[in-house]
C-alpha positions in Angstrom: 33.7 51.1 -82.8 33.0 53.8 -84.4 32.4 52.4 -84.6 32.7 51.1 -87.5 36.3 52.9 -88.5 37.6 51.4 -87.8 39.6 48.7 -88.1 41.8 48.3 -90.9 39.9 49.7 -93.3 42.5 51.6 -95.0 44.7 49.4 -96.4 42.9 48.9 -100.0 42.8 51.9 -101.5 46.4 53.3 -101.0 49.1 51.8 -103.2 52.5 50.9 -101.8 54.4 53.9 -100.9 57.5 55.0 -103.5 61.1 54.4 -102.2 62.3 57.7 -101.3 66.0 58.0 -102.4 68.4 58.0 -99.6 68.9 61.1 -97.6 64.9 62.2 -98.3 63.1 62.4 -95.2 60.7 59.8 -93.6 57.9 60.5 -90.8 60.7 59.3 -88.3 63.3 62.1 -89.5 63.9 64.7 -87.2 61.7 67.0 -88.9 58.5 65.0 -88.4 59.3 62.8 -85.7 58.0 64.2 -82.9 54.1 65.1 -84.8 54.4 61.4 -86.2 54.7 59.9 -83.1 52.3 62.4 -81.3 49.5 61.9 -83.4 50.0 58.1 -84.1 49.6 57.5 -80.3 46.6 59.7 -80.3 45.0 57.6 -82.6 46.6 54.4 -80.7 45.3 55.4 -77.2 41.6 56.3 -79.1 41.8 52.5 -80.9 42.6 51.6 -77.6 40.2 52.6 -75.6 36.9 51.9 -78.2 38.5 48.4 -77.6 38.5 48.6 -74.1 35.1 49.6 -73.1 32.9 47.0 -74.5 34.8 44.4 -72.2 34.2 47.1 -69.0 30.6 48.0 -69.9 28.9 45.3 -68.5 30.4 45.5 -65.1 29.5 48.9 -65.4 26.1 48.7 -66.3 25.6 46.5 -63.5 27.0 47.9 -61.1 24.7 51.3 -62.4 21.9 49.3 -62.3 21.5 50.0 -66.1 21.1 47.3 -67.8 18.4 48.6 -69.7 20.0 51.3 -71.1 23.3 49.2 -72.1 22.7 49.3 -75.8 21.8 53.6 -75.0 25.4 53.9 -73.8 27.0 52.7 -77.1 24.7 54.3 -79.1 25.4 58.1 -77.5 28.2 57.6 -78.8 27.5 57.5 -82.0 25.0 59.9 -82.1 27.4 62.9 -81.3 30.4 61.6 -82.9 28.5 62.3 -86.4 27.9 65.9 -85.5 31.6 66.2 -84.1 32.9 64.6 -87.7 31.0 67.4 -89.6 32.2 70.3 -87.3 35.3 69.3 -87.0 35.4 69.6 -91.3 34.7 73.1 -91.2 36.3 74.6 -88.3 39.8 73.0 -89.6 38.9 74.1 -93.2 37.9 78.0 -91.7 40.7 78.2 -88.5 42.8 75.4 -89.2 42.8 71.8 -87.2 44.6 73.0 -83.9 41.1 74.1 -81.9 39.0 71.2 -82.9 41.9 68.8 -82.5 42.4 70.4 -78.9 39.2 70.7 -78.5 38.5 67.6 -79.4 41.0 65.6 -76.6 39.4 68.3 -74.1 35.6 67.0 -74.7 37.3 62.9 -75.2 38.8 63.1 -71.6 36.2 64.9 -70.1 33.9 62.6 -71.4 35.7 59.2 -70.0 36.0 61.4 -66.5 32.3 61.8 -66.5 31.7 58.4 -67.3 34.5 56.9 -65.4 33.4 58.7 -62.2 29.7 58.4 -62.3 27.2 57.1 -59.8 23.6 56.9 -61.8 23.4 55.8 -65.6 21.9 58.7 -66.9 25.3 60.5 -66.2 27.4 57.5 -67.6 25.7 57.8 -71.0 25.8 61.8 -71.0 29.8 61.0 -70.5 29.7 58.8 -73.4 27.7 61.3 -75.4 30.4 64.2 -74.7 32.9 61.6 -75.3 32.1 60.9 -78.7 31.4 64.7 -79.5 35.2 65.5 -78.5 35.9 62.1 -80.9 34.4 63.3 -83.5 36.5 66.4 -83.5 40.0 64.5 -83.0 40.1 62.3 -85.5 39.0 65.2 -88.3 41.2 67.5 -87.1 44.3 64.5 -87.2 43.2 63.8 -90.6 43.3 67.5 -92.0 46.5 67.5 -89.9 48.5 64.9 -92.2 46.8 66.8 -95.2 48.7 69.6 -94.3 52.2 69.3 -92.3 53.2 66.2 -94.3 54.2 66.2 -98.3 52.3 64.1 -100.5 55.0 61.5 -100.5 54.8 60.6 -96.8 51.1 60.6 -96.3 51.2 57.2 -97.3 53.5 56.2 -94.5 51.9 58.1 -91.4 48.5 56.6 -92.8 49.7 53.3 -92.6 50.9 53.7 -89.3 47.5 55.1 -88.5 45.6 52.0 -89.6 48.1 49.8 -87.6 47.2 51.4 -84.9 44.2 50.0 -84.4 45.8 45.9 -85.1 47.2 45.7 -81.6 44.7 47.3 -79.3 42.0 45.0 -81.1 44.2 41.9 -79.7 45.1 43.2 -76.3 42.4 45.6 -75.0 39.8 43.8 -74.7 42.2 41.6 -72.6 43.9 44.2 -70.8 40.7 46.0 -69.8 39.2 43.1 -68.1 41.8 42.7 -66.4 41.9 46.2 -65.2 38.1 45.7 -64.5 38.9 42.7 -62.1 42.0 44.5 -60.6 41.2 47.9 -59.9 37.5 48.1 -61.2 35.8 49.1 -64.3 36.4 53.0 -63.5 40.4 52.7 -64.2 38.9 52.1 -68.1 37.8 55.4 -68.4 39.7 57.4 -66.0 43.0 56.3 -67.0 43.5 57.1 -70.5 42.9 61.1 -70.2 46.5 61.1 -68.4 48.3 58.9 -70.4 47.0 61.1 -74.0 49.0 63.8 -72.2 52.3 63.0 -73.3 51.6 62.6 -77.0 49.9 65.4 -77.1 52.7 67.2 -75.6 55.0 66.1 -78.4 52.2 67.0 -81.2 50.7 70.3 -80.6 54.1 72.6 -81.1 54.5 70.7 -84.8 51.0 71.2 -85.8 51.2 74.8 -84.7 53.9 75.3 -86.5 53.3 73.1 -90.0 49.1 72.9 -90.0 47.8 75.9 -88.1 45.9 78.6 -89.6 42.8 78.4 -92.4 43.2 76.7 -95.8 45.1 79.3 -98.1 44.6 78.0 -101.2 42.1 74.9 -102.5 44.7 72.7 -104.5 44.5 69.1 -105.3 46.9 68.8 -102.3 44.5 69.2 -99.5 42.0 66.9 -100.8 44.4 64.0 -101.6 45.5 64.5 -97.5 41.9 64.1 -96.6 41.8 61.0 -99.5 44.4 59.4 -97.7 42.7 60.2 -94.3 39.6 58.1 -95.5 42.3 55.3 -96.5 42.8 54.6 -92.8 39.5 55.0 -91.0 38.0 52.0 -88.6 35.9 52.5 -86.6 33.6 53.7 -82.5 33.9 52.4 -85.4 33.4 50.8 -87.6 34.5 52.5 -85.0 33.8 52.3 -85.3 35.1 52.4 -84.1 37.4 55.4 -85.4 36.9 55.2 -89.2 34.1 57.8 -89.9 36.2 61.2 -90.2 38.1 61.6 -93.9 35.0 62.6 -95.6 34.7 66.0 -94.1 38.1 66.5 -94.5 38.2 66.5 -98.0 34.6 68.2 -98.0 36.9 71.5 -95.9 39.5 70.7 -98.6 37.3 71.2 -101.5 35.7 74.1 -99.6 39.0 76.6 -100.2 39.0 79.2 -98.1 35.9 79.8 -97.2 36.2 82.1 -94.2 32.6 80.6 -92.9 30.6 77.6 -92.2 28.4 75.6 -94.7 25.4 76.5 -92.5 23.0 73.7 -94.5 25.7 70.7 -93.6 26.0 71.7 -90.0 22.0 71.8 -89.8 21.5 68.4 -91.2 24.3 66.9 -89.3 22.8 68.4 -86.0 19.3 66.9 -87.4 20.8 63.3 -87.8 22.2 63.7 -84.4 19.3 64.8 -82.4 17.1 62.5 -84.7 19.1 59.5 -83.5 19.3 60.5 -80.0 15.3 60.9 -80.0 15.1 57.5 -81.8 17.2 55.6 -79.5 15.5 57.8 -76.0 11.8 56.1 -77.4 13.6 52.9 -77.9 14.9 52.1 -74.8 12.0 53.7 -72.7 9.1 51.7 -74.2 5.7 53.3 -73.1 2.6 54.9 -74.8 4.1 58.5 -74.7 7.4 57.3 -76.3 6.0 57.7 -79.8 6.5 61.6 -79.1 9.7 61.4 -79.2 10.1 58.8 -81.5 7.7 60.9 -84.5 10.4 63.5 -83.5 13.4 61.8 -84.4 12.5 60.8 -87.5 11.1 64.0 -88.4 14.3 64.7 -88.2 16.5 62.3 -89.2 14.5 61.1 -92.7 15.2 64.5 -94.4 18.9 65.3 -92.7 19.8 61.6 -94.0 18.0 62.5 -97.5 20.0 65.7 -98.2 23.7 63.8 -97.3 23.0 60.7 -98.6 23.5 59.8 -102.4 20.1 59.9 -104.0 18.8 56.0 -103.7 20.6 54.6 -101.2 17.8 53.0 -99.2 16.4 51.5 -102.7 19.9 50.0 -103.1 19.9 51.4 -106.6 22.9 50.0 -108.7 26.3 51.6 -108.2 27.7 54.3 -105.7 23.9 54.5 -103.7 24.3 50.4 -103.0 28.0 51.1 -101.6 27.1 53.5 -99.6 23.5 51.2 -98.3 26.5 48.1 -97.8 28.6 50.2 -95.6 25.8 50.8 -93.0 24.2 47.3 -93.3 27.7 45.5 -92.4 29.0 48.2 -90.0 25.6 48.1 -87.8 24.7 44.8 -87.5 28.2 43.4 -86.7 28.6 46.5 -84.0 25.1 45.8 -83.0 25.8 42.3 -82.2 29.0 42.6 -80.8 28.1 45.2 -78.5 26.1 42.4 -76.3 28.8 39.6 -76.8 30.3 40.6 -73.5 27.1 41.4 -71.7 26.1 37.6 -72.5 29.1 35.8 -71.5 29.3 37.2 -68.1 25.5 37.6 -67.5 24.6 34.0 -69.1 27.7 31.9 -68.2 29.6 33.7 -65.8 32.5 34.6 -67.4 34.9 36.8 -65.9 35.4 40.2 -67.4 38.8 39.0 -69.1 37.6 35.5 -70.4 34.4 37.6 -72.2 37.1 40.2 -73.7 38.9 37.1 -75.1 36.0 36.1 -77.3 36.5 39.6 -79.3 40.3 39.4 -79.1 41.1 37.5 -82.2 39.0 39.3 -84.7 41.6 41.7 -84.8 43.6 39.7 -86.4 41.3 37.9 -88.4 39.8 41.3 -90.2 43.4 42.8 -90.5 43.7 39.4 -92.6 40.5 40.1 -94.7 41.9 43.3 -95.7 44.8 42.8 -96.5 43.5 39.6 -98.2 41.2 41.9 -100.7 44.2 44.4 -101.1 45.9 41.8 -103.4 46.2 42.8 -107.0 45.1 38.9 -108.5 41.7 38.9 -106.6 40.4 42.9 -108.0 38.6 40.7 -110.6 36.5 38.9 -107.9 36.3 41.9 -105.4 32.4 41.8 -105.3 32.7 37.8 -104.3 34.6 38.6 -101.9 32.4 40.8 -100.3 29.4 38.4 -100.6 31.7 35.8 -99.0 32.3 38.0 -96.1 28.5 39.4 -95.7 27.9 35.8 -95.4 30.7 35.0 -93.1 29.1 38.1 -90.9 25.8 36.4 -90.6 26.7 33.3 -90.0 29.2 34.7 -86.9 26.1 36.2 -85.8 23.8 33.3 -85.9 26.6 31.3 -84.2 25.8 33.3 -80.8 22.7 32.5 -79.4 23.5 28.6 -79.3 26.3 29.7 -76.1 23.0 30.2 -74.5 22.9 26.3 -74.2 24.9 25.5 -71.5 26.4 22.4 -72.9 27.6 24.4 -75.9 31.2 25.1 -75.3 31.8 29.2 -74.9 35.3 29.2 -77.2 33.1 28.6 -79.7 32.1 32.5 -80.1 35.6 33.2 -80.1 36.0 31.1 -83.3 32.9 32.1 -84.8 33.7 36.1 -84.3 37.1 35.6 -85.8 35.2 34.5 -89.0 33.3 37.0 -88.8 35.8 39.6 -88.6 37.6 38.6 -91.4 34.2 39.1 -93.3 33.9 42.5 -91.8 38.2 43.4 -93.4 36.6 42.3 -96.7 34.3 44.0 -97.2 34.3 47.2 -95.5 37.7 47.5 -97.1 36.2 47.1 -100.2 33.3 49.5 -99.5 36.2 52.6 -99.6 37.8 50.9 -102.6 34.5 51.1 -105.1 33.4 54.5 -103.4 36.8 55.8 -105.1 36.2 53.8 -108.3 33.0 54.9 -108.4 33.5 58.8 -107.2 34.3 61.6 -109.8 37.8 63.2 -108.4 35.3 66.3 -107.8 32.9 64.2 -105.7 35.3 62.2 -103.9 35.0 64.1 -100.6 30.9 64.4 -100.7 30.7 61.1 -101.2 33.5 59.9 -98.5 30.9 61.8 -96.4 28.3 60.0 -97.1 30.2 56.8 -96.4 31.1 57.4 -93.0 27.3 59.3 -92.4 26.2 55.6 -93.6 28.7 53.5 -91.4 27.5 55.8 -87.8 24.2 56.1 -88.5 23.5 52.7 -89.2 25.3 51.6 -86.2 23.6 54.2 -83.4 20.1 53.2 -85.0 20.2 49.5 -84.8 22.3 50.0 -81.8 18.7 51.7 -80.5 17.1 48.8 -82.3 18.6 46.2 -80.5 18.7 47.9 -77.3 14.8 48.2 -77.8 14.3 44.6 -78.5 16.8 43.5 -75.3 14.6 45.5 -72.7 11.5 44.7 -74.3 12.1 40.8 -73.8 13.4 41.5 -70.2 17.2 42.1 -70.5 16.9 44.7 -68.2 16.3 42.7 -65.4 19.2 40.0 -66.0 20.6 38.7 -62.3 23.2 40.7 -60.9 25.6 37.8 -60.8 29.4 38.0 -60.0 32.2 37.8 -62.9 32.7 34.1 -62.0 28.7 32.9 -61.1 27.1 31.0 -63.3 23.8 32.9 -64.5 20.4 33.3 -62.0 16.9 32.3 -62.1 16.1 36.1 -63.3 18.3 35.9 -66.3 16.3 36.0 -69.9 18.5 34.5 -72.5 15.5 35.1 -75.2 16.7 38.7 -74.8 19.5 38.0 -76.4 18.0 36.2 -79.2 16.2 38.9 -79.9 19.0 41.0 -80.3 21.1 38.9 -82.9 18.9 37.0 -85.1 17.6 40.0 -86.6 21.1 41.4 -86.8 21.7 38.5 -88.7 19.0 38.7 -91.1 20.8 42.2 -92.2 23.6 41.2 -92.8 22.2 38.6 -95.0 20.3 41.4 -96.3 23.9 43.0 -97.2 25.0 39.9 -98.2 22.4 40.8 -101.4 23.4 44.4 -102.0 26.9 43.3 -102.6 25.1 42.2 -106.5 24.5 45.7 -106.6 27.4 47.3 -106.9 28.7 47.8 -109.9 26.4 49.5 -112.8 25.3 47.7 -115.5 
């Protein structure tokens, strides 16, 4: 979550996969077997784990005494996950995808150690922040991976294993990790999935040294369809979110040949949008006079780094490609901005347990794996930008729905339902999003602009992320009781900090909810 990627958002734009006649291989053959399932639980354990941690990140913030840097911890995430995406292009395209992929895993567990084993908050988010760095990197280097040690005919296959991936940990880890939380604590969420990536990896690395090692030796159309079908499948930290914001790099290394160095001017602005961001979201969540220093820094940096990778009118919603690109922030940020304090509410503000607060995110799995699916169908492509109203508008209304669980005599399952509706707004439309980026894209400009998508889809969620954070510890979040998992909220609880955080998210996705008439030029 993220982002964003991340969940199910590849389904659209990859057509049912030809029969193979009998006797041709599959990704379950003997040949592939062993990378297929390697790399699928990679990208299972990942899904798993973006799942995981919103449902132990209260208790841990509390237990940190952080709460005022809770949205920060998400947000680092995010931050260094864009920089890792763009590296992680151009070292695969110039040395192959075996160092950042293992590079990648190194910096992912040694980012949930640091987190999972730290005693001040400052060091929890810098485990977060190296966490997302080494994510970055993985999911890349997997992408450029099936670009290369599968043929064209089974790409189809091992990318629709990879979006399924993230269906199951969307139901269960939210459940599983409170209950790990209650059991054994909240450090067993981070410090447990580092051991369990080892045998995966194990099975992996030999295939991908053998099929994918090595730097790009020629730029055919075969590369950049591998990294087209790597964007089919992204969801998302992240959006993945939560996990969805790699592909576009991958075909950017594609369409690079061989080019034995790296695009300087790309790495530059992607380490401006990075450090931008992370000054953005340092003013943000320390509010005093001096924090304008930082915060003139940031977007010093960030305006210009955003300008040069983003398609030219994109924050004027200009008709066309620019507004696709503007919708896939505006939905990924304020539905991962909101969600992100869903849990935090629950058990602060009626005293949920850990496992009853993961609950109310549980079903939107489901629910957005429906919405995609739903806008895959052949017989609604003629209504595809009513869809996507529909579901900007099912978004804000999920939104809206939260702060009235603030009322105590509102029953809690009622965020459950209302998140499941909003989650199958969220599978039509960001679904969509990669659907009319294609449609829209010259085959040339297909990877530049898959960039740009995914640069949209982080960005937007790590700055209102900082937003929201900003607004929560400004209204006195930060000082919300210290209550147990099964205590009802204290006296020094502020539910208008909450408030605060998802009206306005609410009001952008109403304000997507109007770029959808945008997308198609006159």
């Amino acid at each position: 979550m993220a982002d964003s990627e991340a969940r199910g958002t590849g389904v659209t734009r990859t057509p049912d996969p030809p029969v193979a006649p009998d006797g041709e291989e599959s990704v379950l053959s003997r040949s592939y077997r062993g990378l297929s399932i390697g790399i699928v639980s990679v990208v299972l354990l990942i899904a798993f784990e973006a799942m995981a941690v919103g449902t132990a990140m209260p208790v841990a913030a509390r237990e940190l005494d952080g709460i005022s840097a809770y949205g920060f911890a998400f947000s680092a995430y995010f931050t260094t996950s864009l920089f890792g995406m763009v590296l992680a292009g151009q070292w695969s395209d110039r040395r192959g995808p075996l160092g950042a992929l293992t590079a990648g895993i190194g910096g992912f567990a040694a980012g949930l150690v640091l987190s999972g084993t730290a005693g001040v908050m400052w060091l929890f988010v810098l485990g977060r922040a190296v966490q997302g760095l080494g994510g970055g990197l993985v999911i890349v280097a997997l992408y450029v991976v099936v670009g290369r040690a599968y043929p064209e005919r089974l790409r189809p296959s091992i990318m629709a294993a990879f979006a399924a991936s993230w269906v199951v940990p969307s139901v269960v880890g939210p459940l599983v990790s409170g209950a790990v939380t209650e059991q054994l604590g909240w450090r067993w969420v981070f410090v447990g999935i580092p051991v369990l990536v080892v045998l995966p990896l194990g099975l992996a690395l030999p295939q991908i040294r053998r099929r994918a090692s090595g730097p790009v030796k020629t730029a055919g159309a075969e590369g950049a369809a591998g990294a087209e079908g790597a964007e089919r499948t992204a969801g998302a930290e992240g959006t993945a979110a939560r996990g969805d914001s790699s592909s576009s790099d991958a075909a950017s290394s594609s369409s690079a040949s061989s080019s034995s160095s790296f695009d300087r001017r790309r790495i530059r602005l992607a380490f401006g949008i990075s450090l931008g961001a992370a000054l953005l979201q340092y003013a943000a969540q320390d509010l005093r006079w001096w924090s304008v220093v930082p915060a003139v820094a940031g977007a010093g940096l960030l305006v210009p780094a955003v300008l040069g990778l983003l398609p030219r009118g994109t924050y004027r919603a200009v008709r066309g490609l620019p507004s696709v690109v503007l919708l896939r922030g505006v939905a990924a940020g304020s539905f991962i901005a909101a969600e992100s304090f869903v849990p935090l509410m629950l058990v602060t503000q009626r005293g949920l347990s850990p496992t009853l607060a993961g609950f109310s995110l549980a079903a939107g799995g489901g629910t957005w794996a429906l919405g995609s699916w739903v806008q895959a169908r052949a017989r609604v492509e003629p209504y595809r930008e009513r869809l996507m109203t529909l579901g900007m508008v099912l978004v804000a209304a999920a939104i809206t729905t939260l702060p009235g669980v603030l009322i105590d005599s509102v029953p809690v399952w009622i965020v459950a339902v209302a998140w499941a509706f909003g989650c199958f707004g969220m599978g039509l439309v960001i679904s969509s999003t990669s659907v009319l980026l294609l449609h829209l894209s010259a085959p040339e400009q297909a990877g530049t602009n898959s960039a740009a998508l995914q640069i949209s889809d982080g960005l937007s969620n790590a700055l209102l992320l900082a937003a929201g954070g900003a607004a929560f510890a400004a209204l006195g979040g930060g000082t919300v009781a210290h209550t147990t998992g099964t205590t009802a909220s204290g006296a020094g609880s502020h539910p208008v900090a909450f408030v605060a955080v998802f009206l306005p998210m609410a009001g952008v996705a109403l304000v997507g909810a109007w770029v959808t008439t945008r997308l198609r030029e006159r």
